[in-house]
C-alpha positions, 0 to 999 in steps of 0.5 A: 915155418916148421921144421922139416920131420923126415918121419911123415914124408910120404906120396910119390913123385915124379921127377923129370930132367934130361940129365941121368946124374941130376934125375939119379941125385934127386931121386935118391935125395926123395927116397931118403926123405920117404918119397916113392919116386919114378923119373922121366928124362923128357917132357912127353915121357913125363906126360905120359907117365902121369897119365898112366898113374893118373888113370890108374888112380895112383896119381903123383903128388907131385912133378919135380920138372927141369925148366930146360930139356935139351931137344925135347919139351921143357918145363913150361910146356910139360906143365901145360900138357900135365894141367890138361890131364889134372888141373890140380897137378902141383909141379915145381920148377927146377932149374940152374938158370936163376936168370928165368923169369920162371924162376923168379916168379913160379906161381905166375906160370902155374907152378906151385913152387921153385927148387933151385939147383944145386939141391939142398936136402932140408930145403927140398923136405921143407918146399915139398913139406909145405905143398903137399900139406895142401893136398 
């Protein structure tokens, strides 16, 4: 696998999670690596987000989505929800639950990979070096 080159980071991310910290980390860790980010603190949020981009045709390369929302929908079901709006929408799950079957085995649920918390920089550069080298 090659190295992660910081210098050819680009396209735009959209991160959901329900905690402020977590989405305010991981967008100042996308916009160092060269990524325009938005967030979202909830699935539908999210949902909606994308789909305004998406019908703008300034459509996300890529969802960065939190397996577990507190009293909102979550990973699996947002996924479900975005799929319906682009079949080709490369999500990755993000979660500190290593336990989650999801986790385990992303692609079986229709992500496109796993970012597991705490975030490493040059780990996150290189999974999103790898899925969006197939845009």
């Amino acid at each position: 696998m090659k190295g992660h080159d910081e210098s050819r980071c680009q396209g735009r991310i959209l991160v959901m999670d329900d905690e402020p910290g977590i989405r305010e980390i991981l967008r100042d860790i996308l916009i160092h690596l060269g990524y325009q980010v938005e967030t979202a603190a909830d699935g539908e949020s999210a949902c909606r987000q994308y789909s305004e981009a998406f019908c703008r045709d300034e459509r996300f390369d890529a969802v960065i989505i939190d397996l577990t929302i507190n009293g909102g929908m979550g990973g699996e079901e947002a996924l479900q929800e975005l799929q319906k709006i682009d079949p080709s929408v490369k999500a990755i799950v993000s979660s500190g639950h290593s336990g989650n079957p999801v986790m385990a085995d992303p692609r079986s649920y229709g992500f496109s990979g796993v970012m597991p918390k705490p975030y490493r920089i040059k780990d996150m550069g290189q999974l999103l070096d790898e899925i969006l080298s197939h845009r």
